[in-house]
TITI-5425 format. One record per residue (C-alpha): residue number from 1; residue in one letter; x, y, z. Coordinates in steps of 0.1 Angstrom, whole numbers, plus 5000, padded with zeros to 4 digits. Each point is the difference from the previous one (the first is absolute). Layout:
<atoms>
<atom NUM,'a',<X,Y,Z>>
...
</atoms>
This chain:
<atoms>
<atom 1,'x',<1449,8312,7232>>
<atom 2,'x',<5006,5039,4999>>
<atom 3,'x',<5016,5009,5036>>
<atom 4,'x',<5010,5036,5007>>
<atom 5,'x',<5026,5001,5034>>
<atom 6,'x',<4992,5027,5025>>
<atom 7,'x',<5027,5018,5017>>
<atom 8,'x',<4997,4977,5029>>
<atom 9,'x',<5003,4972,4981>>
<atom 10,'x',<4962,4985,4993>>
<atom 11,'x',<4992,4990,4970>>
<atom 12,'x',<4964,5008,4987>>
<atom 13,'x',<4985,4982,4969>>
<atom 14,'x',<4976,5020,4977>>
<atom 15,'x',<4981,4989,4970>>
<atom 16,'x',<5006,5031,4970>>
<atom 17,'x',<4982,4996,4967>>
<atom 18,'x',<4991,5020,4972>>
<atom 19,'x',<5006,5034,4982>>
<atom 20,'x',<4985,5035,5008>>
<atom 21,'x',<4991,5020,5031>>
<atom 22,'x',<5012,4977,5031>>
<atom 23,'x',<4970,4994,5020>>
<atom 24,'x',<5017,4985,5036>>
<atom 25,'x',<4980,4981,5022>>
<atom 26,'x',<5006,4998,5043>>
<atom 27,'x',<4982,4968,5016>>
<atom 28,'x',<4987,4996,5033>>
<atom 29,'x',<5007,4985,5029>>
<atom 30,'x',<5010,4966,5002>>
<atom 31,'x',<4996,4988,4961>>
<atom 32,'x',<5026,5010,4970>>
<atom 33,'x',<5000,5013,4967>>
<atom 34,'x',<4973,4970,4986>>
<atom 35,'x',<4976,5020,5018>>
<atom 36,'x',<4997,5022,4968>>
<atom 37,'x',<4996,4975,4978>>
<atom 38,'x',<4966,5016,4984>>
<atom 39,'x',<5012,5034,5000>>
<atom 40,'x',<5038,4985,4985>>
<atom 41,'x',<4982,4986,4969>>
<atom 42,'x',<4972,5029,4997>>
<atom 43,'x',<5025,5028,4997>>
<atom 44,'x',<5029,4980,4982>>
<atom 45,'x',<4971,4993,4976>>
<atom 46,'x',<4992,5039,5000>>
<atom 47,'x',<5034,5007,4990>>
<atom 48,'x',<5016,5009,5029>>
<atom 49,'x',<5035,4989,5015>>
<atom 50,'x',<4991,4983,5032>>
<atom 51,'x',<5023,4997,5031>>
<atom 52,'x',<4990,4978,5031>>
<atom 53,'x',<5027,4990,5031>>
<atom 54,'x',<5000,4980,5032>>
<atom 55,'x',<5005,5022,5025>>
<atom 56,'x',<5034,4985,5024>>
<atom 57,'x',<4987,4970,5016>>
<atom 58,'x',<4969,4994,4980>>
<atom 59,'x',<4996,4978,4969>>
<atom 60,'x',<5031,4989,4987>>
<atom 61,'x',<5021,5030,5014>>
<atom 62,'x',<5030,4994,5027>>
<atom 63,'x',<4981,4988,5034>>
<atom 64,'x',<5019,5027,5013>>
<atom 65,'x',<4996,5001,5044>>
<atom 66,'x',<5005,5040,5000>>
<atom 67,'x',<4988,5030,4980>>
<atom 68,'x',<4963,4991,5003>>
<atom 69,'x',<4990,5033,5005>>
<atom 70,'x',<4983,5030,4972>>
<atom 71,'x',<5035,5016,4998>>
<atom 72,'x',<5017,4972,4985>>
<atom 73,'x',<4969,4991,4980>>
<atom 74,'x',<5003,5033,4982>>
<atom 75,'x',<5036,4999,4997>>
<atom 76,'x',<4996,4963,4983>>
<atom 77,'x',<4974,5015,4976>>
<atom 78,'x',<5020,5029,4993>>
<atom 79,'x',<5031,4977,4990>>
<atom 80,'x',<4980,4984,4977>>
<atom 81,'x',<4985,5032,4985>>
<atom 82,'x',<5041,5012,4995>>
<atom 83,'x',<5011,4969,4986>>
<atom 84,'x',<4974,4996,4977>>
<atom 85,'x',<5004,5036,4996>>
<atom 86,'x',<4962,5002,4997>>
<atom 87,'x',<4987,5038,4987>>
<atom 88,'x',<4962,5012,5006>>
<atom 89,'x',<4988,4969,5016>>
<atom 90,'x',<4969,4997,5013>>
<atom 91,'x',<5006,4980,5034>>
<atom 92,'x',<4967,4982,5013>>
<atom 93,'x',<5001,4984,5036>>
<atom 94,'x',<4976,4976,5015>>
<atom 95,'x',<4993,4999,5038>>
<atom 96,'x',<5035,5000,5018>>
<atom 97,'x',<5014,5007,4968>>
<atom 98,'x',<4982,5032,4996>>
<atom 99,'x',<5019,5011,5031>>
<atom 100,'x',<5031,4992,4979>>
<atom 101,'x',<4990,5021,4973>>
<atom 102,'x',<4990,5030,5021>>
<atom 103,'x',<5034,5001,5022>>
<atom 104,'x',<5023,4990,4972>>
<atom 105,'x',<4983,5031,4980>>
<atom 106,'x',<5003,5022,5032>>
<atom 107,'x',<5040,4992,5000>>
<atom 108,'x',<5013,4995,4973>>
<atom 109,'x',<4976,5022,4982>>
<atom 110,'x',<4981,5002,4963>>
<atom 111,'x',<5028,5005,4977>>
<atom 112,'x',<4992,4968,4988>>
<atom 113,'x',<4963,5001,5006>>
<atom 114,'x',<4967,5006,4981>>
<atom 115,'x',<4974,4993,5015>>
<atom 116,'x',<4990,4975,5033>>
<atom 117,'x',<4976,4975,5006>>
<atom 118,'x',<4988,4989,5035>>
<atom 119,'x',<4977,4971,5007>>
<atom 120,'x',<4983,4991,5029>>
<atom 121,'x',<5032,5016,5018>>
<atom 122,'x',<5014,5004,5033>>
<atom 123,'x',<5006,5036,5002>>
<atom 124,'x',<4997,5025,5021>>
<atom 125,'x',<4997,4974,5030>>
<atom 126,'x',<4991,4971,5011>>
<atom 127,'x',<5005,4993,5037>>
<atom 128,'x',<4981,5022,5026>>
<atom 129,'x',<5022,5028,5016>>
<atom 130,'x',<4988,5031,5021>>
<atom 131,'x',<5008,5017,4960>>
<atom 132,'x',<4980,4976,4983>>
<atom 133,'x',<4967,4991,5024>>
<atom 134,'x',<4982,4980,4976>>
<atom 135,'x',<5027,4978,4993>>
<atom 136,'x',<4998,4959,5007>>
<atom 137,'x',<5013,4989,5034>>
<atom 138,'x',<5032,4992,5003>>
<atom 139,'x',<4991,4962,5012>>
<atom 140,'x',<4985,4996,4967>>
<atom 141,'x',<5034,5001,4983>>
<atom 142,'x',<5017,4984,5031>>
<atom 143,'x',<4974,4968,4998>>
<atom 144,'x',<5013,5003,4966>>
<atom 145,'x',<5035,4992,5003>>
<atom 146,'x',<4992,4972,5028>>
<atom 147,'x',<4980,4981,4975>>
<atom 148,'x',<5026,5001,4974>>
<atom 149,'x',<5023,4985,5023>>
<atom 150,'x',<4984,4977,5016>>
<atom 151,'x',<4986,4983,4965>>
<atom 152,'x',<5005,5023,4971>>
<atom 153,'x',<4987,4978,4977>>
<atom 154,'x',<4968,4997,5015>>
<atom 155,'x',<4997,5036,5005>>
<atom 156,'x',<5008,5003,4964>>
<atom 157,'x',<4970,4980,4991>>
<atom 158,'x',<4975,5018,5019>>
<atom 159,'x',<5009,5030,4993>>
<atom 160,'x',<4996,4997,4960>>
<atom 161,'x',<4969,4978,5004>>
<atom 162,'x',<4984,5029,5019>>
<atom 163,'x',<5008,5033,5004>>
<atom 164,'x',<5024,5011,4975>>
<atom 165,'x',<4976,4989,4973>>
<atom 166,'x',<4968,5005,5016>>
<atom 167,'x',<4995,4962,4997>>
<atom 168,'x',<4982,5003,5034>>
<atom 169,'x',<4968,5019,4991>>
<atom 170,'x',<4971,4986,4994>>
<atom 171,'x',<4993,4990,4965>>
<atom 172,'x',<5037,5005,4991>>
<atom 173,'x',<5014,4982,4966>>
<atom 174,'x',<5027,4981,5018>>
<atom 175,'x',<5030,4996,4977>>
<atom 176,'x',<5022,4973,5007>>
<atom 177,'x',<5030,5005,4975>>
<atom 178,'x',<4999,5037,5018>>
<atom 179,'x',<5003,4985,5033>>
<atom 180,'x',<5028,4977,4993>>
<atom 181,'x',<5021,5020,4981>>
<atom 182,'x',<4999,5028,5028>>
<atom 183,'x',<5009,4972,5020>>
<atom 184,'x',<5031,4987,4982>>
<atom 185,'x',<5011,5035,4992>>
<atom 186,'x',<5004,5005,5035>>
<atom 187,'x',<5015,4967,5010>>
<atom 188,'x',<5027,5011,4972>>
<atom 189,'x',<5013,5028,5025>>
<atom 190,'x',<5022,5000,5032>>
<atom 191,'x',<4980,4996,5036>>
<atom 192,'x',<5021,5021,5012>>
<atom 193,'x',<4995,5030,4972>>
<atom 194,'x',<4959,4996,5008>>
<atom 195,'x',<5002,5001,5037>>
<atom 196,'x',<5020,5037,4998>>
<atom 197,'x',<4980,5009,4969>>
<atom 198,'x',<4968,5002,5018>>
<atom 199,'x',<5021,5026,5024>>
<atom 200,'x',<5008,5021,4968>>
<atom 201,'x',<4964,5004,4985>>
<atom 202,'x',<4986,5005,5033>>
<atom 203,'x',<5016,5021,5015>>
<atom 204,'x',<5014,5020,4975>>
<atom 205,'x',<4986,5038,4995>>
<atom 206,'x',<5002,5011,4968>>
<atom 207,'x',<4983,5032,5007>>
<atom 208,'x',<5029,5021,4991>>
<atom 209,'x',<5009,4982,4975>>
<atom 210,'x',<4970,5002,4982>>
<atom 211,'x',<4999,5041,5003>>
<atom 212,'x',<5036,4998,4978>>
<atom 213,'x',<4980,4983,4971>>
<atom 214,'x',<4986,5023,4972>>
<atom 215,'x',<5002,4979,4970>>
<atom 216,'x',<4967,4989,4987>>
<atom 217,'x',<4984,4974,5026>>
<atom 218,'x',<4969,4974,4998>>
<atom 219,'x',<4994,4988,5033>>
<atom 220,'x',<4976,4968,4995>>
<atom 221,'x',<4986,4982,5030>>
<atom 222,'x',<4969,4975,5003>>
<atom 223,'x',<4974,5012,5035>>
<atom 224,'x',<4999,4960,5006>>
<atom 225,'x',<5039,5000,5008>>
<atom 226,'x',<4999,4977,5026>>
<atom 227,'x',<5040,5002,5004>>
<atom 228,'x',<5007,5040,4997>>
<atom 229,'x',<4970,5013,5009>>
<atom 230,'x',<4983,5025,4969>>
<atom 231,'x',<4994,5028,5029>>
<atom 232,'x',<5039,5000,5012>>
<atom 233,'x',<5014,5001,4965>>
<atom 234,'x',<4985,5014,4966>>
<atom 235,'x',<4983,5029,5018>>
<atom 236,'x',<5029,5014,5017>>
<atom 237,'x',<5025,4990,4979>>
<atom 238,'x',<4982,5023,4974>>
<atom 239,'x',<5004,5032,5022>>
<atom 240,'x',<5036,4997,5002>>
<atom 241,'x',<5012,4995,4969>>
<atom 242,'x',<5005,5031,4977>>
<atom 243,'x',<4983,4988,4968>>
<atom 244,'x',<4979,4967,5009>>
<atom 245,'x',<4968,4987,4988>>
<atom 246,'x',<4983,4973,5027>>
<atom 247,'x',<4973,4980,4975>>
<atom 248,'x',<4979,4973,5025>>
<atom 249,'x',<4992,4965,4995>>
<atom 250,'x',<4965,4993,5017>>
<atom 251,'x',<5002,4966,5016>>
<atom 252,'x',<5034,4990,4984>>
<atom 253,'x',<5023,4983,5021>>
<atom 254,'x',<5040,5002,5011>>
<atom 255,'x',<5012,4981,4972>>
<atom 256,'x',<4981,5012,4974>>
<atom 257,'x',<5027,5002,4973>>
<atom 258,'x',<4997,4966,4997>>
<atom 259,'x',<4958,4993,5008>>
<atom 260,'x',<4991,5035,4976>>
<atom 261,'x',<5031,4999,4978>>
<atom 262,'x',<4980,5008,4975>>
<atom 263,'x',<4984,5034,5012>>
<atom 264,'x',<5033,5007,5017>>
<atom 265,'x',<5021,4994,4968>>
<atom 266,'x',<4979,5023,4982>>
<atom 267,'x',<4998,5031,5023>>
<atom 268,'x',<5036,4997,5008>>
<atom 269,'x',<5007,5002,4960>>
<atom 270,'x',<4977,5028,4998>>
<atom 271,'x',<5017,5016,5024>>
<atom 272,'x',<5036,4993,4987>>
<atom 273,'x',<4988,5014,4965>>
<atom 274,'x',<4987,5032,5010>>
</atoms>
């Protein structure tokens, strides 16, 4: 397996294959880098180089008990960038991995970077704060962590059989491949990682962070999000940033990469090509 070693010693594993522009992909919270399995084979297919990691703890990265937090994420992906020595890469985050994107962008900066991609994201905020009214409560992310640790697998399962895909509305095309490989994907990772994870993409403001990003942006979010809510993401993200573009998925849900990959395969491609 390819393994880079961080400076504190955890090794991440990331998947690199092809030639051309390196297109580098962030996934979200809990799953790995097999959670970009349709947008891997689309854009290989395209000609690009694509790049995917498991962030520390996730996947089959070190279960790591310590660094679980957006600083470190960004200094793991920026490692990988430098040893990889990547050049005009287009850097596309999902979800928690978004958030990645955005503060590994805000410090390390855009030498290396072309162009960003940010889907269904958590940026600016998540969690309500006296800043950020309109946020969720924080109970909602504290119930979170409880039900991971009381029976994470469980929690696991409901949460990609309902929300994350949409699976719970009414007339939904359940998928059950989706549903279990979002549910060994997470099973792959550390407890440990998740639990403090779910600190980090709460409760993590990336509003200044965002206002330090000028290279080309599309901000992509569905209004069914049932897990960052389309109202506390896309919309504000879109003022911040210095050169975004916010395009709108009406009734698409959290996970859409993999439910529309199609439709989101070919905007982001679009987007990378002009």
């Amino acid at each position: 397996m390819s393994m880079i070693t961080t400076n504190d010693g955890v090794q991440i594993f990331y998947k690199d294959w092809g030639t051309g522009q390196p297109i580098v992909f962030s996934h979200g919270w809990p799953l790995s880098s097999d959670d970009w399995d349709a947008q891997l084979m689309f854009f290989l297919n395209q000609g690009y180089r694509v790049i995917a990691h498991d962030r520390r703890g996730h996947g089959r990265s070190s279960q790591s008990d310590d660094g679980h937090d957006m600083d470190h994420y960004a200094d793991d992906l920026a490692a990988l960038t430098a040893e990889l020595d990547l050049k005009e890469a287009v850097h596309v985050g999902h979800s928690t991995g978004g958030g990645e994107v955005v503060r590994y962008i805000a410090r390390h900066g855009a030498e290396r970077v072309a162009k960003a991609v940010l889907i269904s994201a958590v940026p600016p905020l998540m969690v309500k704060t006296a800043a950020n009214p309109d946020g969720l409560p924080k109970d909602v992310f504290d119930d979170f962590q409880a039900k991971l640790a009381a029976n994470r697998s469980q929690f696991y399962l409901d949460i990609a059989s309902g929300p994350f895909y949409g699976f719970n509305r009414p007339g939904a095309n359940v998928v059950e491949g989706a549903i279990r490989n979002w549910w060994r994907q997470g099973m792959m990772g550390g407890i440990k990682a998740h639990y403090d994870g779910i600190v980090a993409f709460s409760q993590t403001d990336f509003t200044e962070d965002l206002k330090k990003i000028s290279v080309p942006t599309l901000i992509m979010h569905g209004d069914d999000d049932q897990i960052v809510p389309y109202a506390d993401s896309g919309p504000l993200t879109v003022k911040l940033v210095k050169n975004g573009t916010l395009k709108t998925y009406k009734g698409f849900p959290h996970g859409m990469p993999t439910t529309q990959a199609e439709e989101i395969n070919k905007d982001v491609l679009e987007f990378i090509r002009s």
